[in-house]
N, C-alpha and C positions, 0 to 999 in steps of 0.2 A: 468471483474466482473461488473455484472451491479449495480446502486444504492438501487435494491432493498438487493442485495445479500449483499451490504456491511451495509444496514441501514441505508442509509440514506431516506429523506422524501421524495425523489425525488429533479430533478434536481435548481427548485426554491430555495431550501433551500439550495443550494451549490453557493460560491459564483463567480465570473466569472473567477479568477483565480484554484479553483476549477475545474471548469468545463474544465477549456482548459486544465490543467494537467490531466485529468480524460481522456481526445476524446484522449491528445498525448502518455497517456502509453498505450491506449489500440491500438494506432497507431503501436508505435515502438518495441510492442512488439509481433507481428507478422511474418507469416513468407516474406510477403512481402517483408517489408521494411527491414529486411536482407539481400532479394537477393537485393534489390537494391543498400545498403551499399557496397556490394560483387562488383556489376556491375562498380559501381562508383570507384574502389580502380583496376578493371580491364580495365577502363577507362581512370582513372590517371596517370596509371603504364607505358604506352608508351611516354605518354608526359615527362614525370622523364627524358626517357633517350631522348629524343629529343633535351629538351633542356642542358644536362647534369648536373652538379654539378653548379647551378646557385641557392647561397647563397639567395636572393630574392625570388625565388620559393619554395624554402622550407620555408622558414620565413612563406610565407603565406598559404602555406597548411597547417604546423602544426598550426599555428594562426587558425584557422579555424576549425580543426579538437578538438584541444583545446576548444576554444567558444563552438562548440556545444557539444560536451564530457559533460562540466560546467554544459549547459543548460538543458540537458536533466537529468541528475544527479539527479537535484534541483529537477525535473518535476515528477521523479519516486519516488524520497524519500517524496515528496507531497502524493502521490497517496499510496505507501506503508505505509505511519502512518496514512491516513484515514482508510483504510484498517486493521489495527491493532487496534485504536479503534474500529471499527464496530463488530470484533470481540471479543476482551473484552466487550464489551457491550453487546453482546450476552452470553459468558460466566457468564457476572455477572446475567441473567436474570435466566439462568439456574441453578445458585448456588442459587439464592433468593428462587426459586423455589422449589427448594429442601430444601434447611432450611425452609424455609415456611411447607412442607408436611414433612418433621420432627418432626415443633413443632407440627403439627397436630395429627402426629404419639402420640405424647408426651401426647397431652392432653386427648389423647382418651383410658389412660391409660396404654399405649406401656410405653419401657422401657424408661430412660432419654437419653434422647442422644444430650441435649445442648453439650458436651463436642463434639461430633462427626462432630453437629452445627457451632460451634469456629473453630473447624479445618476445614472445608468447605469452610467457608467465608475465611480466613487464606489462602489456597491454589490456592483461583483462583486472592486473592485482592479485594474482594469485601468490601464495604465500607458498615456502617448501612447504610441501607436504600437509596440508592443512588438516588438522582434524574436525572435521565438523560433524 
């Protein structure tokens, strides 16, 4: 998802952790870097028995496997609640919008439909007037 898509102003206005969580979801979540996960665990998998049930080797692949599990975790849940505002922020523009041509509906001696109004703003969360 690029920054325009999620709303932001572009990449200046992201800040550098941002941005390298931004390049790494959109890294590891291809179909690439699967097969390389794939390659690498088909890789690993003879060494296992080479050197067989050697307590030390395991410590440090799962250490390892662990670490970056962590790391990459943190990096997508970064990039999924940017992403989640962007789109409530979109949402909220779209319910302003419409209550907005509501009231206008209203004044232009259409029916009342504040009530309709309240429930609009109400269902997507939208805040008076929000400044975002």
């Amino acid at each position: 998802m690029s920054d325009a898509d999620r709303g932001d102003k572009g990449g200046d206005s992201m800040s550098l952790f941002d941005r390298f969580a931004d390049r790494a979801s959109h890294v590891v979540s291809r179909a690439p870097f699967f097969a390389f996960c794939v390659l690498l665990v088909i890789v690993w998998l003879p060494s296992y028995f080479a050197f067989g049930s050697v307590d030390t080797w395991q410590l440090i692949i799962n250490t390892i496997t662990t670490i970056v599990t962590f790391l990459l975790v943190a990096l997508l849940q970064n990039s999924q609640t940017r992403a989640d505002q962007a789109v409530q922020q979109k949402l909220n523009a779209i319910a302003d919008g419409l209550a907005d041509l509501m009231a206008a509906h209203k004044s232009a001696g259409g029916k009342d439909l504040s009530g309709d109004i309240k429930e609009l703003r109400d269902a997507v969360g939208l805040e008076e007037r929000e400044s975002a």
